[in-house]
N, CA, C and O atoms as a GROMACS GRO file, in nm:
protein
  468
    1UNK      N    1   0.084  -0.116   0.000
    1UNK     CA    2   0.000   0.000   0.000
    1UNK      C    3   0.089   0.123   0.000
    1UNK      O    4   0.212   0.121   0.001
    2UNK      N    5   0.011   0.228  -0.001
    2UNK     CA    6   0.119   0.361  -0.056
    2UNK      C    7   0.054   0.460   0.043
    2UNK      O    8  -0.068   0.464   0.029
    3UNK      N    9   0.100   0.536   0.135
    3UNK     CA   10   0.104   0.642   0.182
    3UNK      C   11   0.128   0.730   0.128
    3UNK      O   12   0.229   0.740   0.058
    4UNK      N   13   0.014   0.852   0.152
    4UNK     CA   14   0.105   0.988   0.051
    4UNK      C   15   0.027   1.150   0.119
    4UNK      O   16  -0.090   1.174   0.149
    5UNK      N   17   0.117   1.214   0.122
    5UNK     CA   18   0.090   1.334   0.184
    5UNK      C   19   0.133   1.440   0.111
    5UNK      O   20   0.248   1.470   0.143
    6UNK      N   21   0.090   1.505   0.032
    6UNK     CA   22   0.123   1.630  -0.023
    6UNK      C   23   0.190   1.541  -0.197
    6UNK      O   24   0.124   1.484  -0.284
    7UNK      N   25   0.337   1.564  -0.186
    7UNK     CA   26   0.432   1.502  -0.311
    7UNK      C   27   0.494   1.370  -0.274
    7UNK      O   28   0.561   1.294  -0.344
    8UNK      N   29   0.450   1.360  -0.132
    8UNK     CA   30   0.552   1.245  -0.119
    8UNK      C   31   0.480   1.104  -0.094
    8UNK      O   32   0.374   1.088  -0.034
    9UNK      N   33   0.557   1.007  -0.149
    9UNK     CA   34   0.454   0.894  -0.066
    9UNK      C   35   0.578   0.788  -0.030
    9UNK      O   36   0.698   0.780  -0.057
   10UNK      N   37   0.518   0.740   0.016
   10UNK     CA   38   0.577   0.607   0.115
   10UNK      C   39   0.449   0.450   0.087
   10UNK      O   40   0.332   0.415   0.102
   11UNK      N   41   0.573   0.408   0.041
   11UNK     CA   42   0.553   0.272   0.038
   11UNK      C   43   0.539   0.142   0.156
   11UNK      O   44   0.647   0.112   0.208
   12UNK      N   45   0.445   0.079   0.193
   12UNK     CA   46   0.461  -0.010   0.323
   12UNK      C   47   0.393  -0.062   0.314
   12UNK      O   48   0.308  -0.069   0.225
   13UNK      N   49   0.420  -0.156   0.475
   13UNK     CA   50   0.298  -0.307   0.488
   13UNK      C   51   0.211  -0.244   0.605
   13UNK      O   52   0.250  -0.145   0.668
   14UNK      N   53   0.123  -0.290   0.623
   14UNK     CA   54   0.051  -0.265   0.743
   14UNK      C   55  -0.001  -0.341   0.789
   14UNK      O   56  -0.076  -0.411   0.721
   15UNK      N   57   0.016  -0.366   0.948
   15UNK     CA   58  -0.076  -0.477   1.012
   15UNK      C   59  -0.206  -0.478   1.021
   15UNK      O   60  -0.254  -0.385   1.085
   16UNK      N   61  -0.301  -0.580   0.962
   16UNK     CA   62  -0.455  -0.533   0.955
   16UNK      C   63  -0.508  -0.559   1.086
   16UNK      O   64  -0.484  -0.673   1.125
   17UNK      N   65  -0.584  -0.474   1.180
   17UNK     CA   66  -0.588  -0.486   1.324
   17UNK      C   67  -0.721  -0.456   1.294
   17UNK      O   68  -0.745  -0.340   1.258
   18UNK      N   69  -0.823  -0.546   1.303
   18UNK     CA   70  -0.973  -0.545   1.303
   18UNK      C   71  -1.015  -0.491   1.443
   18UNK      O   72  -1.105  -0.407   1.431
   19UNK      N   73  -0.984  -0.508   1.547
   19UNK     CA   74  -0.936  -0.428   1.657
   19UNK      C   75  -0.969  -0.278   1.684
   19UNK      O   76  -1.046  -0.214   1.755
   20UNK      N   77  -0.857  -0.251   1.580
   20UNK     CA   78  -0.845  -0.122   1.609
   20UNK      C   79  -0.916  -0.011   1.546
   20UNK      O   80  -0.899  -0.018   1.424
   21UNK      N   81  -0.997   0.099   1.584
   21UNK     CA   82  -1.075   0.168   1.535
   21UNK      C   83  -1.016   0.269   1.409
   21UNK      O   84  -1.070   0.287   1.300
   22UNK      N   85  -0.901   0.322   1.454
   22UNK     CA   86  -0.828   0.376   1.328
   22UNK      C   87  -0.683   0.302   1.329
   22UNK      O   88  -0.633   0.209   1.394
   23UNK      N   89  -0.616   0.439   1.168
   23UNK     CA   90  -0.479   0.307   1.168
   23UNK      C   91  -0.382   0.430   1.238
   23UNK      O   92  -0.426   0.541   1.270
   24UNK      N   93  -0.255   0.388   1.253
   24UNK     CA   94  -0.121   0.406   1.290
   24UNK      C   95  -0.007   0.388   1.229
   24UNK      O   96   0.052   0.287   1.191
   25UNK      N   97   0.022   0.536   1.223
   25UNK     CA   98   0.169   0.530   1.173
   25UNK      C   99   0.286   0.597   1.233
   25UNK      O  100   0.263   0.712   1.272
   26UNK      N  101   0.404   0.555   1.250
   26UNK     CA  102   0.485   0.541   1.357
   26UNK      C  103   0.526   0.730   1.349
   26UNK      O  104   0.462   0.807   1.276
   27UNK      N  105   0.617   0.765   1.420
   27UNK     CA  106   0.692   0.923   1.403
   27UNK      C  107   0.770   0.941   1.312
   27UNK      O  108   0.772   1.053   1.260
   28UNK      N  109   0.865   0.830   1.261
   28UNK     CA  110   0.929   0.856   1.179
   28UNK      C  111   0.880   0.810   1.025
   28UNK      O  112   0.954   0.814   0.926
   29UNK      N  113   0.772   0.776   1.025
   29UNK     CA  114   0.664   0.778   0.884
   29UNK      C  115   0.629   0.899   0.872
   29UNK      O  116   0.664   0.972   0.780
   30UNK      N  117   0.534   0.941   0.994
   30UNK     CA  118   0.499   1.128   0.979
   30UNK      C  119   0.585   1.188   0.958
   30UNK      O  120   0.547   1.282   0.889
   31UNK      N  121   0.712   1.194   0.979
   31UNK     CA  122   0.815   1.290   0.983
   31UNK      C  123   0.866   1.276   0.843
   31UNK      O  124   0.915   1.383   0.809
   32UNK      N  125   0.874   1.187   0.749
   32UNK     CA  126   0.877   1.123   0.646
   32UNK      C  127   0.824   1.193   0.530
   32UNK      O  128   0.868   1.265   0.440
   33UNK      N  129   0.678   1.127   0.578
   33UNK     CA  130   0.535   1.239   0.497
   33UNK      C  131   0.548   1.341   0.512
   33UNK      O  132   0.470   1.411   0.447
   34UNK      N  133   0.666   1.427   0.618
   34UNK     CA  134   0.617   1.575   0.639
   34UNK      C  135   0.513   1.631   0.708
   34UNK      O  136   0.476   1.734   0.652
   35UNK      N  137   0.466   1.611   0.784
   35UNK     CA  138   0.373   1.593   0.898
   35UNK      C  139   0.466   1.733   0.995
   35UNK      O  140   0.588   1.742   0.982
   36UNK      N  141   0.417   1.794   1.054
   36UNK     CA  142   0.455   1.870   1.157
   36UNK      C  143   0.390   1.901   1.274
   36UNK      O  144   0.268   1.887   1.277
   37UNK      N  145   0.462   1.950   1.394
   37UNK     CA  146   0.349   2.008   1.450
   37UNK      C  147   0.314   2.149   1.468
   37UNK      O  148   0.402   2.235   1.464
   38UNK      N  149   0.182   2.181   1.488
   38UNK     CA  150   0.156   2.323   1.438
   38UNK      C  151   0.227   2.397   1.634
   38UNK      O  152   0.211   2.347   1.746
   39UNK      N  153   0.285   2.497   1.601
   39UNK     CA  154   0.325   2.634   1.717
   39UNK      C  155   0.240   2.570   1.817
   39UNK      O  156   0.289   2.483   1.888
   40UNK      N  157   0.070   2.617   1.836
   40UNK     CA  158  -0.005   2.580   1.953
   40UNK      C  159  -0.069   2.436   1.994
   40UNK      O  160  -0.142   2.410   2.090
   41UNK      N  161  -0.019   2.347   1.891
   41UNK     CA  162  -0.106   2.184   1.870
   41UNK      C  163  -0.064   2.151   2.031
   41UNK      O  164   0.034   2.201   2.085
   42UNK      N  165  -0.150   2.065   2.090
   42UNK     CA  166  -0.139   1.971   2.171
   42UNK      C  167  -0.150   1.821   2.096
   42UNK      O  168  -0.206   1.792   1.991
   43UNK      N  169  -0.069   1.728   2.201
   43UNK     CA  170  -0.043   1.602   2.104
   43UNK      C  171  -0.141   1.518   2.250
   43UNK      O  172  -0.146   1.583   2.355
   44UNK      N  173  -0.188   1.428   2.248
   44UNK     CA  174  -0.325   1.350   2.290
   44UNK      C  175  -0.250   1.211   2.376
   44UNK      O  176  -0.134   1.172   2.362
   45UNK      N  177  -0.328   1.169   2.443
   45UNK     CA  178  -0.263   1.050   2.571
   45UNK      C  179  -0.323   0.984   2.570
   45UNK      O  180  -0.438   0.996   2.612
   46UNK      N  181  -0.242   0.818   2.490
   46UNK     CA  182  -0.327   0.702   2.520
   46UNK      C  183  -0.232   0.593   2.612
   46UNK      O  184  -0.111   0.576   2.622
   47UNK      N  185  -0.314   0.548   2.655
   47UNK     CA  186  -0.230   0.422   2.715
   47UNK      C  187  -0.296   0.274   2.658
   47UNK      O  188  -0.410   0.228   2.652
   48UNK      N  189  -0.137   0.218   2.613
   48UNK     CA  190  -0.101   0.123   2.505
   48UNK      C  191  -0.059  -0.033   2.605
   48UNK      O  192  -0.080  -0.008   2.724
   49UNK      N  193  -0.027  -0.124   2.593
   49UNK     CA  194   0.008  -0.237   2.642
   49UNK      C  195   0.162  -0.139   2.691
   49UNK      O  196   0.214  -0.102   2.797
   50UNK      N  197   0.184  -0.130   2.573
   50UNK     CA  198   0.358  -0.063   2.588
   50UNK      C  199   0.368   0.046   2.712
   50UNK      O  200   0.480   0.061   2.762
   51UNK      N  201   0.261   0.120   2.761
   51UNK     CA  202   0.232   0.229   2.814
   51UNK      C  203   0.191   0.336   2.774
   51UNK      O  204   0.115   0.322   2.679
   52UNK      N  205   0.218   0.494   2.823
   52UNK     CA  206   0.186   0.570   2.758
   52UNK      C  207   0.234   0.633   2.696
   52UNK      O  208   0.342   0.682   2.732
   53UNK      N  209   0.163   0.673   2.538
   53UNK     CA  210   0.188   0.720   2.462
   53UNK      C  211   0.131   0.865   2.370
   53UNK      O  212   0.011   0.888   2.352
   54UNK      N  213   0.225   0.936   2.327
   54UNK     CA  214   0.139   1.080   2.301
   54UNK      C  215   0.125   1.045   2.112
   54UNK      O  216   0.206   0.964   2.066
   55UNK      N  217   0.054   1.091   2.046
   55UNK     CA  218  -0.002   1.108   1.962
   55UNK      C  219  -0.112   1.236   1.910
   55UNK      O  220  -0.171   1.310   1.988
   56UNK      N  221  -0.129   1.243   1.707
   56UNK     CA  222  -0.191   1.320   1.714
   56UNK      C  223  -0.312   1.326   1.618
   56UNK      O  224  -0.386   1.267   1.697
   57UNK      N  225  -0.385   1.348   1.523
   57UNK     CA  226  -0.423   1.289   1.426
   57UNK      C  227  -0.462   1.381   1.321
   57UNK      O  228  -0.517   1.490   1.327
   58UNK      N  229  -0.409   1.290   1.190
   58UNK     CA  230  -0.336   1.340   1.077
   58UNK      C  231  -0.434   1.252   0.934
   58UNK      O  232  -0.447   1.131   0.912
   59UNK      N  233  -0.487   1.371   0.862
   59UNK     CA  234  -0.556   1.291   0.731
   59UNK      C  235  -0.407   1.245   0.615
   59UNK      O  236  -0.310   1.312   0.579
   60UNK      N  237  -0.437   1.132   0.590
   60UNK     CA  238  -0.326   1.110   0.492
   60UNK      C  239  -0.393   1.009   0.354
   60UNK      O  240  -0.482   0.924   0.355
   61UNK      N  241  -0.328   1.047   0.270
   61UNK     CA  242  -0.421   0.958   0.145
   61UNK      C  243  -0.353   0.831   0.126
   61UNK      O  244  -0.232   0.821   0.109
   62UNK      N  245  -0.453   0.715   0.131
   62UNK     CA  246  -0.394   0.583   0.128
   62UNK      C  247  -0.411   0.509   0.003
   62UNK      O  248  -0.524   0.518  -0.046
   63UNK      N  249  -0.333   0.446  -0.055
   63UNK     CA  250  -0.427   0.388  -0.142
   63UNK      C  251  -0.359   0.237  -0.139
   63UNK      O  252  -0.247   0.204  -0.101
   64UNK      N  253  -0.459   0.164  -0.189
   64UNK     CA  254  -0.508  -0.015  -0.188
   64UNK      C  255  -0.529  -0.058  -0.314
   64UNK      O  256  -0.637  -0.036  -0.370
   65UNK      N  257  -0.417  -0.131  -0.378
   65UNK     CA  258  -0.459  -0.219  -0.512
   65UNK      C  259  -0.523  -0.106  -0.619
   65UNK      O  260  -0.613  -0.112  -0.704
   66UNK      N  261  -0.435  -0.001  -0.575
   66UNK     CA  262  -0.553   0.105  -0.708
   66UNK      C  263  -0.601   0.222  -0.662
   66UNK      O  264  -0.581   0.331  -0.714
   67UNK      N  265  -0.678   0.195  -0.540
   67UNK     CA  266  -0.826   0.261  -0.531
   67UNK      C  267  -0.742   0.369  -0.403
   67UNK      O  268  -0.680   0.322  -0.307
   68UNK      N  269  -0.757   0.487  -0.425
   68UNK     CA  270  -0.734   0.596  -0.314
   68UNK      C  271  -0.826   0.620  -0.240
   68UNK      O  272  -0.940   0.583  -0.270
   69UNK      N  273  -0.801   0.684  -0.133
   69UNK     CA  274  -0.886   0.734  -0.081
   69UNK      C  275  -0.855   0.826   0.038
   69UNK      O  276  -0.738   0.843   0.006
   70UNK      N  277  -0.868   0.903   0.159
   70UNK     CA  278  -0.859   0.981   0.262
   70UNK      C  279  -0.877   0.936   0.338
   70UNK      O  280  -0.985   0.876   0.338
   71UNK      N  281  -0.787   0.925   0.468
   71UNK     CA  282  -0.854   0.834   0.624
   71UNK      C  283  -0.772   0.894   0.733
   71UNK      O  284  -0.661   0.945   0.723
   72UNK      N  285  -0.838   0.878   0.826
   72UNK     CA  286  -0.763   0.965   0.964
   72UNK      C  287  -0.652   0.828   0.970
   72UNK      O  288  -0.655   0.722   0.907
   73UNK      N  289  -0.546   0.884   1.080
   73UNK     CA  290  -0.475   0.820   1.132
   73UNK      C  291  -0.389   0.944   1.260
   73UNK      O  292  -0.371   1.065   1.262
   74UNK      N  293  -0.360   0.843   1.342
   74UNK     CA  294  -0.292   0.816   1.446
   74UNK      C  295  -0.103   0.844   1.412
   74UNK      O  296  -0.010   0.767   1.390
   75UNK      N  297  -0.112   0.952   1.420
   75UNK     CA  298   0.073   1.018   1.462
   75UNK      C  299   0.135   0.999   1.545
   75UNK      O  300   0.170   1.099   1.608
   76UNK      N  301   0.190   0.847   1.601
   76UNK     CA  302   0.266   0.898   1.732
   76UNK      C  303   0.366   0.944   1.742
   76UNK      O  304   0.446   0.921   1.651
   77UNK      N  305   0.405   1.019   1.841
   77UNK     CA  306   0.472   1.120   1.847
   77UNK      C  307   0.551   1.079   1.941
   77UNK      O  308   0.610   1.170   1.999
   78UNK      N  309   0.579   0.941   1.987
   78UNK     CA  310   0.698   0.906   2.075
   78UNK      C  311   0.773   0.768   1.991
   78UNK      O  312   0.718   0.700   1.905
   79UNK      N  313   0.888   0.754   2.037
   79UNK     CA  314   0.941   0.624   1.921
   79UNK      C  315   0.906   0.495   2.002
   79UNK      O  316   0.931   0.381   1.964
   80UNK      N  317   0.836   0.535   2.135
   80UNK     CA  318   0.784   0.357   2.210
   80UNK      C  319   0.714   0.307   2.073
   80UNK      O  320   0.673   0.366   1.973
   81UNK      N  321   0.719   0.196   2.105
   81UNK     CA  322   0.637   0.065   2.023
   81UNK      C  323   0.708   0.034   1.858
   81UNK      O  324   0.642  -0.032   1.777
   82UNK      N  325   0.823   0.079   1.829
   82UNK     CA  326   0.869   0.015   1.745
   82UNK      C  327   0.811   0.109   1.608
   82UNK      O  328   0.750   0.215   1.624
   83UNK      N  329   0.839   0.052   1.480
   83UNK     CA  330   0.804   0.101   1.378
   83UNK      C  331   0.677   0.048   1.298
   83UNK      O  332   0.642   0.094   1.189
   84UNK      N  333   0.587  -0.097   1.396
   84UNK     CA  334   0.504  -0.111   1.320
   84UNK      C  335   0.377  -0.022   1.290
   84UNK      O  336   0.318   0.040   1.379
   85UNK      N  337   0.341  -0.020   1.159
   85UNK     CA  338   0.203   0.021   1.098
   85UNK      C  339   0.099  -0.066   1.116
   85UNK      O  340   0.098  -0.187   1.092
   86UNK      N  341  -0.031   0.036   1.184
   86UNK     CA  342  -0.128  -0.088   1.204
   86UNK      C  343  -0.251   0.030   1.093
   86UNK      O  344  -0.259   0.152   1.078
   87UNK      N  345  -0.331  -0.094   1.033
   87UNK     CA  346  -0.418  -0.038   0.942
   87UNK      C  347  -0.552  -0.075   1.020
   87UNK      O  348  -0.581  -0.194   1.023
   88UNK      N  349  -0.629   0.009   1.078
   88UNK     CA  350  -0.722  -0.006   1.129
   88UNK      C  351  -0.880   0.007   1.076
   88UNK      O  352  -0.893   0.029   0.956
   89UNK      N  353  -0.981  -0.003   1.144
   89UNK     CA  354  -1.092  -0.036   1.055
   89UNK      C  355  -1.244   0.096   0.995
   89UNK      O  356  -1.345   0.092   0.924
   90UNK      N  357  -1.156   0.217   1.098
   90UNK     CA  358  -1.237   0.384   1.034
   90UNK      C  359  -1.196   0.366   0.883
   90UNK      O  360  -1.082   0.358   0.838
   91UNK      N  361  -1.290   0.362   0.829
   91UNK     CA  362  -1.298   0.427   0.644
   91UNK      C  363  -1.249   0.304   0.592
   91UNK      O  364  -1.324   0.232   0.526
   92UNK      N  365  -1.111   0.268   0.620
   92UNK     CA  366  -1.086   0.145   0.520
   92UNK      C  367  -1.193   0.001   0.487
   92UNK      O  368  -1.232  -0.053   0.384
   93UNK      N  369  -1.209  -0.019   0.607
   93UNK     CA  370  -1.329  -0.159   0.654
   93UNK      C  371  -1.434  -0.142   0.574
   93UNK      O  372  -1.479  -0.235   0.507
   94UNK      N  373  -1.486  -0.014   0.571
   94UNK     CA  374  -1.588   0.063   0.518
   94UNK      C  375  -1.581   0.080   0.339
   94UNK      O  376  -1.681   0.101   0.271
   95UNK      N  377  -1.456   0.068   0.289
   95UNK     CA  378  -1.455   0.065   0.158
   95UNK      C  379  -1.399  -0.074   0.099
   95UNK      O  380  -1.383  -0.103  -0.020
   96UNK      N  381  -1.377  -0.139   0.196
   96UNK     CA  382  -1.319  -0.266   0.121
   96UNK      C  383  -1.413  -0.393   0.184
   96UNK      O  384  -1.460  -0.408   0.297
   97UNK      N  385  -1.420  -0.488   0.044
   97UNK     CA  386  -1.409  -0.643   0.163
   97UNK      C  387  -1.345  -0.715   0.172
   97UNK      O  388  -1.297  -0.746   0.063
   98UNK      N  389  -1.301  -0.784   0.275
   98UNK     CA  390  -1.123  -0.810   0.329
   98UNK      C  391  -1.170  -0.972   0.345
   98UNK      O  392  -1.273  -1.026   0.385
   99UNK      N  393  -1.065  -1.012   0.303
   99UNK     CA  394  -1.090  -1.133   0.281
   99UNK      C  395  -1.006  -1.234   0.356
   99UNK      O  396  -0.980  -1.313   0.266
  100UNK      N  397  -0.934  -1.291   0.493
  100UNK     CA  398  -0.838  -1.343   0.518
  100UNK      C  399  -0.825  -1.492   0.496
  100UNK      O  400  -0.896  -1.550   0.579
  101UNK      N  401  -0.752  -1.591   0.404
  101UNK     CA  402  -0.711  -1.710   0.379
  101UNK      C  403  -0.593  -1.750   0.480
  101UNK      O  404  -0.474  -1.744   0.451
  102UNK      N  405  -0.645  -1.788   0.597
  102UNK     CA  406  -0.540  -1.852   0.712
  102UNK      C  407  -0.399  -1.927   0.640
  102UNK      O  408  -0.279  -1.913   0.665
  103UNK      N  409  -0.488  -2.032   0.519
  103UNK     CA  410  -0.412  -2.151   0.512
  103UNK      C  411  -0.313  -2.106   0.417
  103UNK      O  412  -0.204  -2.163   0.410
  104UNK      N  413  -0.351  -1.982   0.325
  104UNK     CA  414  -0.245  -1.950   0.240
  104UNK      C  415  -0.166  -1.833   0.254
  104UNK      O  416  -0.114  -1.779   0.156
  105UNK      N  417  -0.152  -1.788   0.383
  105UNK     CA  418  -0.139  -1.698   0.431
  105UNK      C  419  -0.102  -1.519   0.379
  105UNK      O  420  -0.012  -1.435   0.384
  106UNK      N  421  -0.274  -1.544   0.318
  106UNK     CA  422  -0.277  -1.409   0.292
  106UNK      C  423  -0.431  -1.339   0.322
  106UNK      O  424  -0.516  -1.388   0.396
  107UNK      N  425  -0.442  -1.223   0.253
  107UNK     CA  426  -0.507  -1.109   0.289
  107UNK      C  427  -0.548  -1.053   0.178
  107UNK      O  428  -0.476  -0.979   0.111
  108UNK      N  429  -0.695  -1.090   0.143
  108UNK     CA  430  -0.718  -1.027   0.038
  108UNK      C  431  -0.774  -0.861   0.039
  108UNK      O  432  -0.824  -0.824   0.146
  109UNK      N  433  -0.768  -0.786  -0.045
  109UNK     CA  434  -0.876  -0.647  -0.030
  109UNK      C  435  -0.942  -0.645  -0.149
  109UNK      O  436  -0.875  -0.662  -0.251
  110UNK      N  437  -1.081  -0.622  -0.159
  110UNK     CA  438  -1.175  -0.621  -0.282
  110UNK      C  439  -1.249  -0.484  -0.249
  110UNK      O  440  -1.321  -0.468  -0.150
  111UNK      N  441  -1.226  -0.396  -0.336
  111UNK     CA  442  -1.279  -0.262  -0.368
  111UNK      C  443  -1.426  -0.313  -0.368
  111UNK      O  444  -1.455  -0.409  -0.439
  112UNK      N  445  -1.527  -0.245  -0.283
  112UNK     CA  446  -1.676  -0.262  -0.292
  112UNK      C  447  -1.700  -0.198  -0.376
  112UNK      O  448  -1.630  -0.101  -0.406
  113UNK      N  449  -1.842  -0.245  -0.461
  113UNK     CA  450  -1.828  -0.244  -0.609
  113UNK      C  451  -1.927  -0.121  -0.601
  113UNK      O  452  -1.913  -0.046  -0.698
  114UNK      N  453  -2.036  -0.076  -0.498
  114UNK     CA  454  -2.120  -0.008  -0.506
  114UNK      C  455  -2.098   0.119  -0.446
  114UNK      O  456  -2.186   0.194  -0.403
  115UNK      N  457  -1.879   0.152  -0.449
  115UNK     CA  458  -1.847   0.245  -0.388
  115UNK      C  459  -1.796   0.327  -0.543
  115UNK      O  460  -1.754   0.268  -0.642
  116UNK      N  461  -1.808   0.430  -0.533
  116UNK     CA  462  -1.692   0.548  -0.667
  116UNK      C  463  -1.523   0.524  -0.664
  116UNK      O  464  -1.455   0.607  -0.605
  117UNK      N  465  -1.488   0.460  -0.700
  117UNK     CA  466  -1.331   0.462  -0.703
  117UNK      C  467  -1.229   0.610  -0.704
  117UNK      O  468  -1.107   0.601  -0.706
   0.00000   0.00000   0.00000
């Protein structure tokens, strides 16, 4: 999948976390994309397995096998928890149907057909 913010995009995997209400992308992805923080922003407090963590949230355009689209995500703004990307289920869930094959270990995504590409 392709991340992209303004001119730039970024290429990656993302963990599909049915779980999780939106997705996540690490500080040094935002910082990447060019992401900043604004003079007066406050950055937001969750507590994670890992502990706590500050974050902020950032529209970034994603796109899947093709199909773009706009979805919030999750900036954290501390380097706890490593560099994984988790793709969570605001907007994406909602435009795709996801298909998981245990035995062949993959992950399908099928653009819903009764959505505008």
């Amino acid at each position: 999948m392709i991340l992209k913010h303004g001119d730039i995009e970024y290429n990656t995997t993302m963990l599909v976390d049915s779980g999780a209400k939106l997705s996540l992308i690490s500080l040094k992805v935002g910082q990447y994309l060019g992401y900043a923080l604004a003079d007066s922003e406050s950055t937001l407090l969750a507590e994670t397995i890992g502990g706590r963590v500050e974050y902020v949230l950032r529209n970034v355009e994603m796109t899947i096998d093709e199909h773009n689209f706009i979805t919030l995500v999750v900036w954290l703004q501390t380097n706890r928890g490593g560099e994984q990307l988790l793709l969570g289920g605001e907007v994406v869930f909602d435009k795709f149907n996801i298909e998981f094959r245990q035995a062949e270990e993959q992950i399908i995504f099928t653009w819903r057909e009764d959505l505008k590409s």
